[in-house]
C-alpha positions in Angstrom: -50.8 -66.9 -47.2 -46.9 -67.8 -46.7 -46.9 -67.7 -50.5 -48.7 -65.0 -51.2 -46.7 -62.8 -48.2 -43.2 -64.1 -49.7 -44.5 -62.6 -53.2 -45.0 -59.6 -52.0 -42.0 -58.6 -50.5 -40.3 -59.6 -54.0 -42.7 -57.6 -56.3 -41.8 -54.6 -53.7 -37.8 -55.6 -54.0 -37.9 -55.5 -57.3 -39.6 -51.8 -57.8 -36.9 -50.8 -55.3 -34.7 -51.8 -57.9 -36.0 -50.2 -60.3 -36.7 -46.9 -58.6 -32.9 -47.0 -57.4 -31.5 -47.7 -61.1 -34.0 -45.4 -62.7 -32.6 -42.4 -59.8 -29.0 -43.5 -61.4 -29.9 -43.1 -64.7 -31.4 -39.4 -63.9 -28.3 -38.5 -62.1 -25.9 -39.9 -65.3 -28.4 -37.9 -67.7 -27.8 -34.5 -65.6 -24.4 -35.4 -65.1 -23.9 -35.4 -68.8 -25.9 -32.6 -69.4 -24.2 -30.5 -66.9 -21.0 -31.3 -68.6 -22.0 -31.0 -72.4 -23.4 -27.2 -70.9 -20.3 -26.4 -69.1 -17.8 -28.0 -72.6 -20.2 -25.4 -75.2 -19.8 -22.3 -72.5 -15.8 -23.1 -72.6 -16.1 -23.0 -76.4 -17.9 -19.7 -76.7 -15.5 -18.4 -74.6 -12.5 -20.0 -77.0 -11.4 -21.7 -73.8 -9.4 -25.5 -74.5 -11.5 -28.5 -73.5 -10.6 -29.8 -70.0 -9.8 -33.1 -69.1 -11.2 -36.0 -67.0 -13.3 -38.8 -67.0 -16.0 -39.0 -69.1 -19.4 -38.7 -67.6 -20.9 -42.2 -67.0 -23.5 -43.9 -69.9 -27.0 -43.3 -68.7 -27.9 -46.7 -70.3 -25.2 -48.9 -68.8 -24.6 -47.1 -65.4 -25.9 -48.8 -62.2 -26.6 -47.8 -58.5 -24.2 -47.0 -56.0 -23.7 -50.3 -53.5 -24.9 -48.4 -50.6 -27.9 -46.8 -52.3 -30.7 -47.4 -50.5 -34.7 -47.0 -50.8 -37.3 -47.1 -47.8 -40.3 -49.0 -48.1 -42.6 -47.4 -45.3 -41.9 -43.6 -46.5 -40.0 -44.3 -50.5 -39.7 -40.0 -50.9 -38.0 -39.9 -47.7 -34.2 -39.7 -47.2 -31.2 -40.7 -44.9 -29.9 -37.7 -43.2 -27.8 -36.9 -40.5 -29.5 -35.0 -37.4 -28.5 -32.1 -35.3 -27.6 -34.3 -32.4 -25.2 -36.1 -35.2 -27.5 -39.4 -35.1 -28.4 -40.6 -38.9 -32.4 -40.5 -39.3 -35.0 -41.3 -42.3 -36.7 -38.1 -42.8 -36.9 -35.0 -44.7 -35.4 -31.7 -44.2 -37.9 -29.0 -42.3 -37.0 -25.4 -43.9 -38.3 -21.8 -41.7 -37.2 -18.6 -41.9 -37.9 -16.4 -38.5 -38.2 -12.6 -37.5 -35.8 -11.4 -35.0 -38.2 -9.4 -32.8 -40.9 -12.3 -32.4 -40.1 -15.5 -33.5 -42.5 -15.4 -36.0 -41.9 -18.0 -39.0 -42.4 -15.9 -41.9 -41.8 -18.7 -44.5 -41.3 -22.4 -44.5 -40.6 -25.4 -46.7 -39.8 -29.2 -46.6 -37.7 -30.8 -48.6 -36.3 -34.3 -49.1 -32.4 -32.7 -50.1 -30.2 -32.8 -46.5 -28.5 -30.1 -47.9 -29.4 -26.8 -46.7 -28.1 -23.8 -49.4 -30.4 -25.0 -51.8 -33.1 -23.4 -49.7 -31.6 -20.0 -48.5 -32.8 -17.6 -51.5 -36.1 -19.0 -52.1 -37.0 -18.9 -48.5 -36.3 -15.2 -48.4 -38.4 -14.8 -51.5 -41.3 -16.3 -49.9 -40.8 -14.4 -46.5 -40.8 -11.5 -48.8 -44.5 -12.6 -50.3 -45.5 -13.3 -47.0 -44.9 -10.5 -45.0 -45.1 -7.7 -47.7 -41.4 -6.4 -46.8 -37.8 -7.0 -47.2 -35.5 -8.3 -44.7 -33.0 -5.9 -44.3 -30.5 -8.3 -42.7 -30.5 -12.4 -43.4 -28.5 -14.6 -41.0 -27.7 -18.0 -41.5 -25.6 -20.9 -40.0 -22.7 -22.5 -41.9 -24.6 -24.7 -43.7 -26.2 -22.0 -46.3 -23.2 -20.6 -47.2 -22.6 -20.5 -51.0 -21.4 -17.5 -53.4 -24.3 -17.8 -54.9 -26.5 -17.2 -52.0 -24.7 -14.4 -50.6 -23.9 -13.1 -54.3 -28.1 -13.2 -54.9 -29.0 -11.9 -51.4 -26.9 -9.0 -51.6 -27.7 -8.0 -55.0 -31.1 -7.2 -53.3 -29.6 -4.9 -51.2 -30.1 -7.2 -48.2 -27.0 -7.8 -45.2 -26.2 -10.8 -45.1 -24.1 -13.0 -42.2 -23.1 -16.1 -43.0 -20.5 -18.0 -41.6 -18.6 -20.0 -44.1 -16.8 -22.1 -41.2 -18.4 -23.5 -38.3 -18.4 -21.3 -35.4 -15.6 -22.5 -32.7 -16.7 -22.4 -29.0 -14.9 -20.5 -26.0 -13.1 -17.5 -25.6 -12.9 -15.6 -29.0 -10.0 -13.6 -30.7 -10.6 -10.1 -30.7 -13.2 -8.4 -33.5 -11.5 -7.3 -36.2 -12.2 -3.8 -37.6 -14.7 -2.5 -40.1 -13.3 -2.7 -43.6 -13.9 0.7 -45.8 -16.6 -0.5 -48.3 -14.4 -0.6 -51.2 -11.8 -2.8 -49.6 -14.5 -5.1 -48.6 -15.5 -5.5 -52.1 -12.0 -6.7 -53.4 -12.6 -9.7 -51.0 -13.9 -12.6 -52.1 -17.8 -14.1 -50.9 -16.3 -16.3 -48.3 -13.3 -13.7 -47.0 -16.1 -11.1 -47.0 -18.4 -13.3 -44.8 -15.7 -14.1 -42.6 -15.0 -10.7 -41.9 -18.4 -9.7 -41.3 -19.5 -12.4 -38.8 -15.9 -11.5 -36.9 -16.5 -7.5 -36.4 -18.5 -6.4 -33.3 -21.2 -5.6 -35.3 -21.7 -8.9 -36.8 -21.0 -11.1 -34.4 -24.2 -8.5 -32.2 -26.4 -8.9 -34.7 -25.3 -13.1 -35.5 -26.1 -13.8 -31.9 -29.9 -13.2 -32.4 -29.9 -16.6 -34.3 -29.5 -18.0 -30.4 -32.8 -16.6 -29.6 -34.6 -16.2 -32.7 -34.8 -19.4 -35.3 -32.9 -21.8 -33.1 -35.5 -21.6 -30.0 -38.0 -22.5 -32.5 -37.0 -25.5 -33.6 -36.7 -26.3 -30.3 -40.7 -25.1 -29.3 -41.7 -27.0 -32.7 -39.9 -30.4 -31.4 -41.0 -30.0 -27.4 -39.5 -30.5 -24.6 -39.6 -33.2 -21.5 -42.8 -32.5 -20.2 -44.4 -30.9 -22.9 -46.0 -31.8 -26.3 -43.8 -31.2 -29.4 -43.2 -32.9 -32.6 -40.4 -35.1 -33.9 -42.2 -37.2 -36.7 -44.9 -37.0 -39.0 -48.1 -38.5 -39.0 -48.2 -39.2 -42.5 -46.1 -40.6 -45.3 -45.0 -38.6 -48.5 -43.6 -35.4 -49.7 -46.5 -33.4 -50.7 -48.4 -34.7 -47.3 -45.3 -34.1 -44.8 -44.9 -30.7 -46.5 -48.6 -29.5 -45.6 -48.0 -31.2 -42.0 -45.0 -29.0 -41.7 -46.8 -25.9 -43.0 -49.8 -26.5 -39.9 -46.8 -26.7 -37.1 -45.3 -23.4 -38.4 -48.7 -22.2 -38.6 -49.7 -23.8 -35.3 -46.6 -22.6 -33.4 -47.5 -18.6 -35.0 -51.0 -18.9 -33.4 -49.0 -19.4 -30.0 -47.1 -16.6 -30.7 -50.1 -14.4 -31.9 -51.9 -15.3 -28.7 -49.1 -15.1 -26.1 -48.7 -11.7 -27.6 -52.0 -10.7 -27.1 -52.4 -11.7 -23.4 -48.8 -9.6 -22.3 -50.4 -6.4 -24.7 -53.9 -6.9 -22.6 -55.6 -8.7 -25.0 -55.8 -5.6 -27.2 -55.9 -6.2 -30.8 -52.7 -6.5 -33.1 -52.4 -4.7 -36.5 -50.0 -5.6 -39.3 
């Protein structure tokens, strides 16, 4: 049994390995591709090549010393949590209506970074509900160009905050911009105009009781039942769990609604 145990914590070593070399060998291959796409756009455009190191060898290149693979939950990453405190997990995704704390669309993923997410979760609110948002708010962390850029496009307002919000007293609201002065500015002077008007910061205060709150109803309280782990181990499987706790936490909604209208029935 000694034997047998002692082999099997080297057979699963060794596809650690593996998996962590094959992941650096994916990253060197995109790497390279990125670069040989950006090098032929530069040379449509009669632009000089640029210089710098050249992207790593996808056969000879190895894993960073601190990579690291789990063995109870392998698809599951490192990431840093809201109270700072670095867990093993994945990232839980939701997009909420103002007026009821409804999650109108939801995803996991297993990338801590959260602008990946912003466009497609408005897409799928979009699917969802049948409507556009007319306004999207988001914290810091889904800033990009490229969001706001895509967002607006659709003819949607968007408040997004490319700096963290500072606590205490704040500076006065600065004016309204006339619409073509506005759109001189670049993506991140434009959003840090908009979230510091009186307007903006009105309408970015909702995110206090709108899609924080529920986060917080999702996760529980002292006293109460919530959820801070999943049951089950995977990608595809935490993904559905996450899908029945949005789902679950809508019902509660749906039915607390219900009991303050008098039970009378609710139409779309």
């Amino acid at each position: 049994e000694e034997i047998a145990r002692r082999q099997g914590r080297l057979d699963k070593l060794r596809e650690a390995k593996e998996a962590l070399e094959a992941q650096a060998r994916a990253a060197a291959e995109a790497h390279r591709a990125e670069r040989a796409a950006k090098a032929a756009a530069r040379a449509a455009a009669g632009q000089r090549k640029t210089g710098g190191k050249p992207p790593p060898d996808p056969e000879t290149v190895k894993p960073a010393d601190k990579a690291q693979r789990n063995f109870v939950d392998p698809e599951s990453r490192i990431m840093k949590g809201g109270d700072g405190a670095y867990v093993q997990g994945y990232n839980g995704q939701a997009a909420v209506d103002k007026d009821h704390q409804i999650i109108t669309a939801c995803t996991l993923t297993d990338q801590a970074a959260d602008s990946p997410h912003l466009v497609p979760l408005v897409a799928q609110s979009a699917q969802n509900t049948g409507c556009q948002a007319q306004t999207c708010s988001a914290d810091p962390g889904y800033f990009s160009a490229a969001n706001v850029g895509a967002l607006e496009a659709q003819g949607i307002e968007v408040l997004i905050p490319p700096d963290r919000q500072r606590h205490g007293t704040p500076a006065a609201p600065a004016p309204p911009l006339p619409p073509a002065e506005l759109a001189q500015l670049s993506a991140k002077e434009r959003m840090r105009h908009q979230t510091s008007t009186a307007a903006g910061r009105a309408d970015y205060a909702h995110r206090k009781k709108t899609v924080e709150p529920v986060f917080g109803q999702i996760k529980g309280c002292p006293g109460h039942p919530g959820c801070r782990q999943f049951l089950r181990r995977g990608l595809e499987k935490c993904d559905q769990e996450w899908h029945w706790l949005c789902a679950a936490h809508n019902f509660g909604k749906l039915m607390r609604f219900r009991r303050s209208s008098g039970g009378s029935a609710v139409r779309g």
